[in-house]
C-alpha positions as a LaTeX table, in Angstrom:
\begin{tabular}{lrrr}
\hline
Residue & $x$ (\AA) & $y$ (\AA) & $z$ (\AA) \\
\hline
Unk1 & 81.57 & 118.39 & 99.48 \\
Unk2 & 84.03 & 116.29 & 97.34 \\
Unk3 & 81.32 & 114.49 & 95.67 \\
Unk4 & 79.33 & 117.60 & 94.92 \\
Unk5 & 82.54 & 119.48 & 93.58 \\
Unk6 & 83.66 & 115.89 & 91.71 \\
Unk7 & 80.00 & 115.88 & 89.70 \\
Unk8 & 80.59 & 119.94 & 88.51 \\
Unk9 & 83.63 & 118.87 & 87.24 \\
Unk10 & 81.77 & 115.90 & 85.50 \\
Unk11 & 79.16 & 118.32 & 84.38 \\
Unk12 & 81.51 & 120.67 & 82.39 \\
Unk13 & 81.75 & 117.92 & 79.80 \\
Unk14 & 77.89 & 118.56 & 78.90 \\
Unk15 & 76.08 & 121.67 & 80.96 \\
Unk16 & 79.44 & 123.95 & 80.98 \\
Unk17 & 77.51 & 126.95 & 81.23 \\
Unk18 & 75.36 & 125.30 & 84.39 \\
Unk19 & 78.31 & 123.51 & 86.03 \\
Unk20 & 80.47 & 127.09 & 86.09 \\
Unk21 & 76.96 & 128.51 & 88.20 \\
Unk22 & 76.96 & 125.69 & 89.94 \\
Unk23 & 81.06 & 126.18 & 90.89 \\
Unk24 & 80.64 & 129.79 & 91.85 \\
Unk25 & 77.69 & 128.54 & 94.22 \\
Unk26 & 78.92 & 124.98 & 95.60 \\
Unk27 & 82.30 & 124.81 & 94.20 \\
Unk28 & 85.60 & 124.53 & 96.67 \\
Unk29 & 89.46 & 126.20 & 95.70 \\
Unk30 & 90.54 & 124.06 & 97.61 \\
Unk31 & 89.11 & 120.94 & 95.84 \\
Unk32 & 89.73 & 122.63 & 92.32 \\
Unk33 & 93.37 & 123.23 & 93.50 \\
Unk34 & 94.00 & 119.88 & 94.64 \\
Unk35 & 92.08 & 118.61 & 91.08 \\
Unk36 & 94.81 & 120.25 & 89.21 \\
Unk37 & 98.01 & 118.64 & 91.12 \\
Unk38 & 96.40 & 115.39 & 91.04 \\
Unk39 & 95.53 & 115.59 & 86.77 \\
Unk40 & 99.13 & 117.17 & 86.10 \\
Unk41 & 100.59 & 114.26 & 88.71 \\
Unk42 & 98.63 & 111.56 & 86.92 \\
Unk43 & 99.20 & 112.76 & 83.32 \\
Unk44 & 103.54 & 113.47 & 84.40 \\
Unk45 & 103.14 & 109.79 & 85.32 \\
Unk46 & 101.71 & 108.49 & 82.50 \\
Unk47 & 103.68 & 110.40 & 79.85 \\
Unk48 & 106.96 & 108.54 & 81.22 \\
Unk49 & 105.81 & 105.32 & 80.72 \\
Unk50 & 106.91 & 103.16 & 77.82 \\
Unk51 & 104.85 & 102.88 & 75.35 \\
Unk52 & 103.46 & 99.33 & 74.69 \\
Unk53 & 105.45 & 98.44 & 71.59 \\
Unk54 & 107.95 & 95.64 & 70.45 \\
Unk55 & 110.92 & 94.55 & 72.91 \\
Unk56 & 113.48 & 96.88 & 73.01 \\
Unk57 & 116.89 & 95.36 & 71.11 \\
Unk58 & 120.14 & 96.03 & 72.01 \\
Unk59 & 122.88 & 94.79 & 70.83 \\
Unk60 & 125.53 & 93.00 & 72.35 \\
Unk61 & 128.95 & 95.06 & 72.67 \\
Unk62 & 131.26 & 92.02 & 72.47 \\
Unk63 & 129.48 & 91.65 & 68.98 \\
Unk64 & 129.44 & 94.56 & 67.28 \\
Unk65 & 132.02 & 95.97 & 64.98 \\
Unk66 & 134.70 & 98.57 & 65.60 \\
Unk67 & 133.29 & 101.45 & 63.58 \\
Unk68 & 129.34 & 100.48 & 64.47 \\
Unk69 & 127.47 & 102.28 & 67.84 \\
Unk70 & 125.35 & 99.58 & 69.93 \\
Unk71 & 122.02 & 99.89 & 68.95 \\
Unk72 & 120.28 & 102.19 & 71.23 \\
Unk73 & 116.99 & 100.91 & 73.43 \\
Unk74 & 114.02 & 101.93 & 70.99 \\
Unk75 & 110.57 & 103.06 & 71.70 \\
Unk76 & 110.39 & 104.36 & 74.78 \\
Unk77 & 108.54 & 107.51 & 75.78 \\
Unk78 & 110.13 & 110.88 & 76.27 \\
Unk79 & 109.67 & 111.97 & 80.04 \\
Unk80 & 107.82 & 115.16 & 80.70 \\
Unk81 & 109.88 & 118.24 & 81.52 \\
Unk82 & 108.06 & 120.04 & 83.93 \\
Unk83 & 107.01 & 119.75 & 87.58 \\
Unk84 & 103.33 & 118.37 & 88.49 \\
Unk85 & 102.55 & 121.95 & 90.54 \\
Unk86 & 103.83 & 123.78 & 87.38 \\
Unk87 & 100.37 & 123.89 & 85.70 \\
Unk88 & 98.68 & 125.06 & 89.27 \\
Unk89 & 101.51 & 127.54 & 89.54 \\
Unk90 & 101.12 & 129.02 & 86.02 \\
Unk91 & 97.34 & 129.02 & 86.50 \\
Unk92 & 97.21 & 130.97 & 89.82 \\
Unk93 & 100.31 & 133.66 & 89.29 \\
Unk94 & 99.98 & 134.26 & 85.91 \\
Unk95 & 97.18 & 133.20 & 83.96 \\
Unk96 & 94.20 & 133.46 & 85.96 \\
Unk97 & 96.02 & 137.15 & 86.69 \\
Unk98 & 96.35 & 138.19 & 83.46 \\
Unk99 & 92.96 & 136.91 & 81.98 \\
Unk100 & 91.37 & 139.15 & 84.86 \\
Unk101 & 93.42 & 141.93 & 83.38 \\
Unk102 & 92.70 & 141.69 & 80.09 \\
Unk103 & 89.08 & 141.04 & 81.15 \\
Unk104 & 88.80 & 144.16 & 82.78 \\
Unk105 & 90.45 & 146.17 & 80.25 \\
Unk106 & 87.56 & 145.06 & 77.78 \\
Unk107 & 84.70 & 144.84 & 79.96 \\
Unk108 & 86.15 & 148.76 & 81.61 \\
Unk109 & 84.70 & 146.80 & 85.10 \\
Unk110 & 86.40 & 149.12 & 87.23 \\
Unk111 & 89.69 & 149.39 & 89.45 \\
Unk112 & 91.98 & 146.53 & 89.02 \\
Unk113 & 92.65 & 146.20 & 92.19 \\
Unk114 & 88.94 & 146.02 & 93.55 \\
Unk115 & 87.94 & 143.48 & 90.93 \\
Unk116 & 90.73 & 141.08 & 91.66 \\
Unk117 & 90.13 & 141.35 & 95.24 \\
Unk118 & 86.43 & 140.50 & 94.40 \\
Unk119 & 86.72 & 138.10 & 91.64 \\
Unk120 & 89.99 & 136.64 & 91.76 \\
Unk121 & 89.14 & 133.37 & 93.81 \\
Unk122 & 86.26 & 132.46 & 91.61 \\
Unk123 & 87.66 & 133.17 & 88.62 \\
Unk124 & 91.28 & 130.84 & 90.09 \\
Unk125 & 88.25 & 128.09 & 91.08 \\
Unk126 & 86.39 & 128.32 & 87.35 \\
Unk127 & 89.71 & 128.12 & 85.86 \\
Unk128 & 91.23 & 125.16 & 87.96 \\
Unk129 & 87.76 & 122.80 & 87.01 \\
Unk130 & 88.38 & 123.76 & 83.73 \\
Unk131 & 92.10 & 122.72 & 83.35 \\
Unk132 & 91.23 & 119.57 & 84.92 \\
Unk133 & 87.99 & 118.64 & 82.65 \\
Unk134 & 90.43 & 119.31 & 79.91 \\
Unk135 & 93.43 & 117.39 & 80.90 \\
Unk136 & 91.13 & 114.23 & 81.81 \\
Unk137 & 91.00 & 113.20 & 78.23 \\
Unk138 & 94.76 & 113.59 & 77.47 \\
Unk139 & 95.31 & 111.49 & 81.02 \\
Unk140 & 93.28 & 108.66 & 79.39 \\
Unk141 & 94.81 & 109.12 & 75.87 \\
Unk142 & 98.15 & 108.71 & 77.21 \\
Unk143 & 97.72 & 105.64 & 79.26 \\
Unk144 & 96.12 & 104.01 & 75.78 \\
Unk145 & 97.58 & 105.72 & 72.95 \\
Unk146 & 100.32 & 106.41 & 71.09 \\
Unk147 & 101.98 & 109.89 & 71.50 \\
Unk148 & 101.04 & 111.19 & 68.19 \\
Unk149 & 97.63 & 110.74 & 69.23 \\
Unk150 & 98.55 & 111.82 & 72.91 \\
Unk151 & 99.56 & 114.80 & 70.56 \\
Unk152 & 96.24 & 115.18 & 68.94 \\
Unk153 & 93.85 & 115.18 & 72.10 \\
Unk154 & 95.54 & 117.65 & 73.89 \\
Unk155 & 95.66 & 120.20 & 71.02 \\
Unk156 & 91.91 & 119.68 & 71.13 \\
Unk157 & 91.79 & 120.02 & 74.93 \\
Unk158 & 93.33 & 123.20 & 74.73 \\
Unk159 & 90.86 & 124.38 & 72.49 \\
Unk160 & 87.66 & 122.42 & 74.89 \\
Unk161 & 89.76 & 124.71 & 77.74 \\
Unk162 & 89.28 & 128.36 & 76.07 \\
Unk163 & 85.40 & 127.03 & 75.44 \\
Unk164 & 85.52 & 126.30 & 79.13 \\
Unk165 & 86.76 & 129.96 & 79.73 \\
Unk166 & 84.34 & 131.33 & 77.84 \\
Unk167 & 81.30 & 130.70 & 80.02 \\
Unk168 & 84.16 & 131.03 & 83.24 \\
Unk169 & 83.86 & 134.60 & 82.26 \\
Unk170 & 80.88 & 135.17 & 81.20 \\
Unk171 & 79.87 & 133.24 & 84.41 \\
Unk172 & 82.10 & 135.20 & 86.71 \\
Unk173 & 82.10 & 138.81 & 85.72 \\
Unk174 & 78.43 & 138.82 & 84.18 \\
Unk175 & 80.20 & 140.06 & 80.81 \\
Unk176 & 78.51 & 139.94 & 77.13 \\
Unk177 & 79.38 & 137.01 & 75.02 \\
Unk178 & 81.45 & 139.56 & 73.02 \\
Unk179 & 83.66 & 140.32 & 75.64 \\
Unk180 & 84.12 & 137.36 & 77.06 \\
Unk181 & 84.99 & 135.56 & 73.74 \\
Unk182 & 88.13 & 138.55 & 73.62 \\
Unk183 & 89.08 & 138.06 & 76.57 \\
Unk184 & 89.37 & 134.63 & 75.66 \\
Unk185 & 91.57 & 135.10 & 72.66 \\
Unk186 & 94.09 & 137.36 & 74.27 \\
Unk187 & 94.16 & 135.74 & 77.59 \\
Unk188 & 97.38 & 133.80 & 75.88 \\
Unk189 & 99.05 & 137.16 & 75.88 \\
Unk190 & 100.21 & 136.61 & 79.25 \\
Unk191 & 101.24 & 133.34 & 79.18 \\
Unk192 & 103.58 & 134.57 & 75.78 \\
Unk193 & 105.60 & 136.78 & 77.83 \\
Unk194 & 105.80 & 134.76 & 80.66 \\
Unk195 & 107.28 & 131.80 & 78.04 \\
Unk196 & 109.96 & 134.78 & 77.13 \\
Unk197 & 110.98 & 134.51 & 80.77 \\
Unk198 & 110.15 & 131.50 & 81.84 \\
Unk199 & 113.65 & 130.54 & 82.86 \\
Unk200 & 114.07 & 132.61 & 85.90 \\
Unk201 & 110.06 & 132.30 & 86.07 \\
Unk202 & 110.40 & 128.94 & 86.70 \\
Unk203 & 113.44 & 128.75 & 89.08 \\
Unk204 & 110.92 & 131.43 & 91.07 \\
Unk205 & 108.54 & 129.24 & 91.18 \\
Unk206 & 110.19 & 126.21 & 91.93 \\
Unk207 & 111.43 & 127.99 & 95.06 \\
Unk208 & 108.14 & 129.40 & 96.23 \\
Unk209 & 107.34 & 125.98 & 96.05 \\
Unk210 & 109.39 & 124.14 & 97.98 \\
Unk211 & 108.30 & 122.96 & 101.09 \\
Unk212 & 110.64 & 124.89 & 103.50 \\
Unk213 & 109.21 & 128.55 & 101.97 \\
Unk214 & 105.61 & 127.00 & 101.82 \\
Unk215 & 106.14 & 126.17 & 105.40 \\
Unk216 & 107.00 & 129.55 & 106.57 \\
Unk217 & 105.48 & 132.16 & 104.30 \\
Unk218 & 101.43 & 130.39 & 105.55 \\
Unk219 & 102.86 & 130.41 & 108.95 \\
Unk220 & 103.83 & 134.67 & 108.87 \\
Unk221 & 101.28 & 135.15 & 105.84 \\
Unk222 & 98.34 & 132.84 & 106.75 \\
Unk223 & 95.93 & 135.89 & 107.11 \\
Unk224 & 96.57 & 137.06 & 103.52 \\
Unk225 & 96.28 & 133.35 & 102.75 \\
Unk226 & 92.75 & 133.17 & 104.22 \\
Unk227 & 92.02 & 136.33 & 101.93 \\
Unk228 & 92.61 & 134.69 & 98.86 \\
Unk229 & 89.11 & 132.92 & 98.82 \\
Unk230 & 87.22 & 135.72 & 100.64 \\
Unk231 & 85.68 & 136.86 & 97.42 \\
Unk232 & 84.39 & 133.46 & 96.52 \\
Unk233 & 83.32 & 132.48 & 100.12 \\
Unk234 & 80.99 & 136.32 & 100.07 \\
Unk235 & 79.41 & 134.86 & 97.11 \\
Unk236 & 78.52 & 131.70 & 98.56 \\
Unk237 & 77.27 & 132.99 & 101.60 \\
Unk238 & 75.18 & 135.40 & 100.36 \\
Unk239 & 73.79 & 132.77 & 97.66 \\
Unk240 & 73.15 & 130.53 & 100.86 \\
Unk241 & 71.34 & 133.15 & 103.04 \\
Unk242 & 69.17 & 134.05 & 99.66 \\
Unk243 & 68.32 & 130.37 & 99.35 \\
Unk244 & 67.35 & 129.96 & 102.83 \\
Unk245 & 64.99 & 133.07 & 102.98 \\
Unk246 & 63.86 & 132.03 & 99.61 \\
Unk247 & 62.16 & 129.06 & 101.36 \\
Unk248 & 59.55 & 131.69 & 103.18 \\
Unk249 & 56.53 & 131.55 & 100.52 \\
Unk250 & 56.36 & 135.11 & 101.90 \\
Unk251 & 59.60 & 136.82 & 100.68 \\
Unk252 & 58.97 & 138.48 & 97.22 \\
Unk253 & 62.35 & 139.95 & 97.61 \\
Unk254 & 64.80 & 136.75 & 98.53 \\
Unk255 & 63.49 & 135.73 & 94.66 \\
Unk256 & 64.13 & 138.85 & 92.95 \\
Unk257 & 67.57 & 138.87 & 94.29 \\
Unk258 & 68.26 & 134.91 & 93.28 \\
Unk259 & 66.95 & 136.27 & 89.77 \\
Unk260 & 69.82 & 139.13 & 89.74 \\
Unk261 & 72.23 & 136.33 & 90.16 \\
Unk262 & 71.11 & 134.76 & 87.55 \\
Unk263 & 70.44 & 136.94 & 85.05 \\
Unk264 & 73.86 & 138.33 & 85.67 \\
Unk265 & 74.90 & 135.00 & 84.87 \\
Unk266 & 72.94 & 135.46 & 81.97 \\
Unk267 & 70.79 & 131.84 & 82.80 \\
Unk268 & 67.38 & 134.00 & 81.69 \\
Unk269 & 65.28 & 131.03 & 82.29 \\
Unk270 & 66.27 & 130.54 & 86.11 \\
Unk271 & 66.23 & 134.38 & 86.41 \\
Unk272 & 62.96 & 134.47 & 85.05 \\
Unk273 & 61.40 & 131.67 & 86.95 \\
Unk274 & 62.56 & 133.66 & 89.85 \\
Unk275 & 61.02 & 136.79 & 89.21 \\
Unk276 & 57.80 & 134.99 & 88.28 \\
Unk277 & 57.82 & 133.33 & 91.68 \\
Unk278 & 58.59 & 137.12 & 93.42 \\
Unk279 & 55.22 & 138.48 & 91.01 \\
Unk280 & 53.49 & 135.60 & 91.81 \\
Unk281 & 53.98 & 136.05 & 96.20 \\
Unk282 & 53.59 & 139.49 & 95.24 \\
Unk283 & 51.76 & 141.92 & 92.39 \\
Unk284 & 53.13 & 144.80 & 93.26 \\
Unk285 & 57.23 & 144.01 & 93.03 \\
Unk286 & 57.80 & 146.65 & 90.45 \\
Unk287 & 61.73 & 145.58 & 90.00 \\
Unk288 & 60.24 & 141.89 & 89.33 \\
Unk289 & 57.95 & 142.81 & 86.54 \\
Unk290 & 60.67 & 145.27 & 85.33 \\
Unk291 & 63.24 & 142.72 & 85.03 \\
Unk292 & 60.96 & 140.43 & 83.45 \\
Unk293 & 60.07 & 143.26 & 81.00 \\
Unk294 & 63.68 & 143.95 & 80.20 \\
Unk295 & 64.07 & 139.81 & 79.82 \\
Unk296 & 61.67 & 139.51 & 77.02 \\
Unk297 & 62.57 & 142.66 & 75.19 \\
Unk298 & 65.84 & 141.75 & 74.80 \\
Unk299 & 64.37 & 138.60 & 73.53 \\
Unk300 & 61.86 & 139.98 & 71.28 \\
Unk301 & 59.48 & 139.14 & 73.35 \\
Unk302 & 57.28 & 142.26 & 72.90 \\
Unk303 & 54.27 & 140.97 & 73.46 \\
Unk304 & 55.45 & 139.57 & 77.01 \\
Unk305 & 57.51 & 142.49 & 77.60 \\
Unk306 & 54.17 & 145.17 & 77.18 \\
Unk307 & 52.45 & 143.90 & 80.41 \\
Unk308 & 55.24 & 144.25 & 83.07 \\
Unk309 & 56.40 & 147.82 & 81.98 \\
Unk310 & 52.95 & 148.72 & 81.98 \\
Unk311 & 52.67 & 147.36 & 85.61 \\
Unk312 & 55.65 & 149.26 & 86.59 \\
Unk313 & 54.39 & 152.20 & 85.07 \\
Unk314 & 51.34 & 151.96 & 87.34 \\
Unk315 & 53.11 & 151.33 & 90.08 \\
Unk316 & 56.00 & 154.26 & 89.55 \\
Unk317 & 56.30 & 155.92 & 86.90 \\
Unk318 & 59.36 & 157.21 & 87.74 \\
Unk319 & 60.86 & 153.64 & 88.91 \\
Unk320 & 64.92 & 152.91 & 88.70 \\
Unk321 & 65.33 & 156.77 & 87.59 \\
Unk322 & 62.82 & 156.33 & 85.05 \\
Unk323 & 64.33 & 154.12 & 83.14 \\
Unk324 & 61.28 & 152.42 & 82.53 \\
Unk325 & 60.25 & 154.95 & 80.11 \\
Unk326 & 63.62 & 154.32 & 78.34 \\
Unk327 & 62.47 & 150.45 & 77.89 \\
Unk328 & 59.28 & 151.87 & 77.28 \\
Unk329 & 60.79 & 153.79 & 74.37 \\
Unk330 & 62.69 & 151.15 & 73.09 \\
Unk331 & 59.23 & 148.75 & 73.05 \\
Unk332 & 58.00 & 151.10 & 70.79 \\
Unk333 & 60.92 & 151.78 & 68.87 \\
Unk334 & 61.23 & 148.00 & 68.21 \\
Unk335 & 57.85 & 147.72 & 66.63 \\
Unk336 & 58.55 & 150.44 & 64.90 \\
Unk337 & 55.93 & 152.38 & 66.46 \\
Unk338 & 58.00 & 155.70 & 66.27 \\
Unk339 & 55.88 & 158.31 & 67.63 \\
Unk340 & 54.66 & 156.66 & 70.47 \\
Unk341 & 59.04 & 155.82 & 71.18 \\
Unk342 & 58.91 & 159.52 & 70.79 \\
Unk343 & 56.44 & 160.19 & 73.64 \\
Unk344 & 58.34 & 158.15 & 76.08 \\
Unk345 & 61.64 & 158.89 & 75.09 \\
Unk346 & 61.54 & 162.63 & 75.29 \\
Unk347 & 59.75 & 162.46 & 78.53 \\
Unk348 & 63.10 & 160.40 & 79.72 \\
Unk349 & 65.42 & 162.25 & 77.91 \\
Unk350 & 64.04 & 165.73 & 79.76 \\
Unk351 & 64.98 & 163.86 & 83.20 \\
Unk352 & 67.86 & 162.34 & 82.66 \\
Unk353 & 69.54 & 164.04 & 79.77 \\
Unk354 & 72.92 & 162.54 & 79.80 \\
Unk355 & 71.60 & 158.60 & 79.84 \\
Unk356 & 73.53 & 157.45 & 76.19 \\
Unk357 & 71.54 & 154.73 & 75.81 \\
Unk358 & 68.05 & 156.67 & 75.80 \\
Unk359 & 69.93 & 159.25 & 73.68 \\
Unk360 & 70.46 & 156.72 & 71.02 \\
Unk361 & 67.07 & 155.53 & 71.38 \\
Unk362 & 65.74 & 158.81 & 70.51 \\
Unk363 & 67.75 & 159.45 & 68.09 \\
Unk364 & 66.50 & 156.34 & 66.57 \\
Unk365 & 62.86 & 157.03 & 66.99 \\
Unk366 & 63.63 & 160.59 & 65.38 \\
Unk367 & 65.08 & 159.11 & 62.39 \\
Unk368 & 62.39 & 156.86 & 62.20 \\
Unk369 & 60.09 & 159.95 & 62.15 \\
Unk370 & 62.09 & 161.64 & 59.19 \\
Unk371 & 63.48 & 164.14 & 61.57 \\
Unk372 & 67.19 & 163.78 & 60.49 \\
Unk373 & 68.53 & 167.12 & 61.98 \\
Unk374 & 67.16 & 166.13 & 65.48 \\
Unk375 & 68.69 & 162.95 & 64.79 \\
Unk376 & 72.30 & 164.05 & 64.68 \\
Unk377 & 72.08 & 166.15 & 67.58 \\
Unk378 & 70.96 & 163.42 & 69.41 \\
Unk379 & 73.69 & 160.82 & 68.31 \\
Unk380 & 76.22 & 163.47 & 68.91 \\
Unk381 & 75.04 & 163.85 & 72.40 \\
Unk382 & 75.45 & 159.98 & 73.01 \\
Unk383 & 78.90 & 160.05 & 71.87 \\
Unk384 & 80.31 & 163.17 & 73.81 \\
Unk385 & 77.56 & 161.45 & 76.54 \\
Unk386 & 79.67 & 158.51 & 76.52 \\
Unk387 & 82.79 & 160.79 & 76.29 \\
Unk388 & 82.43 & 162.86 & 79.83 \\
Unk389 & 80.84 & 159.32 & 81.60 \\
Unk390 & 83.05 & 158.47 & 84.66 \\
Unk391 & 85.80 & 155.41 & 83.81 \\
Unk392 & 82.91 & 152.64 & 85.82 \\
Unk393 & 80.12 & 154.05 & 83.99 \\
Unk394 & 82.15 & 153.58 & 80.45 \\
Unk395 & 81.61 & 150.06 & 80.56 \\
Unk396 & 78.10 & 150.29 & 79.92 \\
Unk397 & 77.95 & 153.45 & 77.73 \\
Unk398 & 80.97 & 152.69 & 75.04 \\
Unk399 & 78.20 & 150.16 & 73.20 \\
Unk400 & 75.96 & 152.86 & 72.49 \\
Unk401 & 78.22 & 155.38 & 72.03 \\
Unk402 & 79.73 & 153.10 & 68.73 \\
Unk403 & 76.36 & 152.62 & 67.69 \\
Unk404 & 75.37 & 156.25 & 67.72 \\
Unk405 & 78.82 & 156.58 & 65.84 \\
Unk406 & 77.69 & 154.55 & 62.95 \\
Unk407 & 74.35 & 155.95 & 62.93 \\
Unk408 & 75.69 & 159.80 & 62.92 \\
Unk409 & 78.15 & 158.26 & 60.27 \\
Unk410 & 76.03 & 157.00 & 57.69 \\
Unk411 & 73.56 & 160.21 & 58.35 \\
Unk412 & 76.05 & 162.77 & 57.70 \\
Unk413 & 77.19 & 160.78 & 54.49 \\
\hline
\end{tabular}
């Protein structure tokens, strides 16, 4: 377990987008934890010691004038002015917190309070690697360097940490690169106010850290203590049971469900290689060709993405709520084969009328056709679509809803 957890922390240097998959599978709080007391413990240490320069001179009081001061001892190293569990402290209560907050403010991912009981622990493990990756160079440049270049390399592995948090949350919540890239930016927000206070802030947490309180509050709170890392232990569990069935050459549906995990992740090319194994045990897994379909639209595929809708299609046409017709539609639309985007679009837009993306779509294949006034309607109808959606659903809708408000925009001037 320590070895495993020690090499994804190695791996963030070079695969960080593989290495944070790899921590919400494998990876242990409790090492991560432990990972960022031992880098702040190693880095306090080093900070204090003197630097490697000429002996210090001092002069000798018996010698120097009346009006002169002794010379003071030079060169030495400022000592560091904070406590080697502040960075774990600041990490789990306020920034890991806050980033989740902001996160799911953006993203619109629901109740706070469900997503940090779901997400919190892996997010507080993906964060905790990623402080330590980052502090390992400045540990090394202080032991060698001097502190203007101490200086230097941590300013850069701050920057190294937002990367870091980038694929974190892009990792954890399954968010667009858009989102998680703001959520990155603003995430300092938190840690701003909490520097306004930090004072009392850090007489707080001095004192929930002490060993007396620690003592006491996991002997009456151990339960809620346990809790903490529920979120991340479900994941892992469930990841473990899907490997394990995965190993039957039989079980079409173990694979498609290793490929949601991954393509939530947004690693397309183990997600695909999963849903090609579930196709290839067997034909007729509609959701695996429709995933794969969806994979290789998005990636222009269209060519690729032709054959597995129309395997779906001849399976169910009305499969996942007929959404296939929407990807259908937007096939077409793509190639710029507006009628036939048409065909399949107003077929979906007759069952499921309120759907803003498929709105937009149409709207797009109208325009495409020259039919302006349809057009309109249609983008207005994604917008007040997107308007009446419930608060979980707005997460997914608000993207098309903007685009149908540029598109009604330039249309209208």
């Amino acid at each position: 377990m320590v070895v495993e957890n020690f090499k994804l922390l190695l791996r963030l240097f070079w695969r960080p987008a593989l290495a944070m998959s790899g921590i919400l599978d494998r990876g242990s709080l409790l090492f991560a934890t432990f990972a960022v007391l031992a880098a702040s413990l190693v880095l306090q240490f080093s900070v204090r010691l003197p630097a490697r320069q000429a002996p210090a001179v001092v002069t000798q009081p018996a010698q120097a004038e009346p009006d002169e001061a002794p010379v003071p001892r030079a060169h030495a190293r400022p000592a560091l002015s904070f406590s080697f569990y502040s960075p774990l402290l600041v990490l789990a209560a306020i920034y890991v917190p806050g980033t989740l907050l902001v996160t799911n403010l953006i993203g619109r991912m629901g109740a706070f309070g469900a997503v940090f009981q779901r997400d919190y622990s892996s997010l507080l493990t993906c964060t905790s690697m990623a402080w330590t990756a980052a502090q390992i160079p400045v540990v090394l440049a202080a032991w060698v360097a001097p502190l203007p270049v101490v200086g230097a390399v941590a300013v850069a592995a701050y920057l190294y940490f937002a990367v870091l948090m980038f694929f974190a949350i892009r990792t954890v919540f399954g968010t667009e690169s858009g989102i998680a890239a703001g959520a990155v930016c603003l995430s300092w927000i938190p840690l701003v106010a909490a520097a306004f206070l930090w004072g009392p802030l850090r007489f707080i947490l001095g004192w929930l850290a002490s060993p007396f309180f620690l003592f006491y509050a996991f002997y009456y709170l151990r339960g809620e203590f346990t809790n903490v890392g529920a979120g991340l232990r479900s994941r892992q569990n469930f990841r473990r049971m899907l490997e394990a069935a995965a190993i039957n050459p039989h079980d079409a549906e173990a694979q498609y469900q290793l490929g949601l995990i991954y393509q939530q992740r947004r690693q397309y090319s183990e997600a695909m290689q999963r849903f090609q194994n579930a196709v290839a045990i067997d034909p007729k897994e509609a959701d695996a060709h429709f995933q794969l379909g969806r994979i290789a639209r998005e990636q222009g595929r269209l060519k690729d993405a032709l054959p597995h809708f129309q395997a779906v299609i001849d399976l169910d046409e009305k499969h996942s709520q007929s959404e296939i017709l929407r990807e259908l539609g937007a096939v077409y639309l793509t190639a710029r084969q507006y009628q036939d985007a048409r065909n399949e679009l107003a077929i979906y837009i007759e069952r499921r009328p309120y759907d803003t993306e498929g709105l937009f779509y149409y709207g797009q294949a109208l325009e495409g056709l020259g039919d302006m006034a349809q057009a309109r309607e249609m983008y207005a109808r994604a917008i007040e679509s997107d308007r009446t959606a419930p608060q979980y659903r707005r997460r997914y809708t608000a993207r098309w809803s903007r685009l149908a408000q540029k598109q009604l925009g330039k249309l209208r001037g």
